[in-house]
C-alpha positions, 0 to 999 in steps of 0.5 A: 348159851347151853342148857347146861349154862342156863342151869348153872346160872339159874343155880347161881342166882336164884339158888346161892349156887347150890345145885342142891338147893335147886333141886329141892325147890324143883320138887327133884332129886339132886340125881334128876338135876345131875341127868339134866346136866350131863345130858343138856336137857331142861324141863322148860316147863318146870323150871317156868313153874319154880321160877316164873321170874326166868325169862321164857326169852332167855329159858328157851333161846337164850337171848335177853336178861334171865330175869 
């Protein structure tokens, strides 16, 4: 799984599929969400800190449920 599907799926289940509503709750704009995508990047530590319900498993391999 890429970076850019973890932040797709994070999106869709935790945020009512809203990028948008994914970058509010990370304290980011929707611009530093759109960079994360198109560049395949993650800030693992943010995203653990927003959503402690995401597996680190999951965040950083890929492997296992997401939650």
């Amino acid at each position: 799984m890429t970076n850019k599907e973890k932040i797709l799926e994070i999106a869709s289940t935790l945020c009512r599929n809203s990028q948008a509503e994914m970058s509010r709750r990370l304290g980011l704009s929707q611009t530093a969400v759109n960079t994360w995508l198109k560049r395949g990047t993650i800030d693992y530590e943010k995203i653990s800190e927003t959503f402690p319900e995401v597996s680190a498993e999951w965040l950083l391999r890929g492997e296992g449920s997401m939650l």
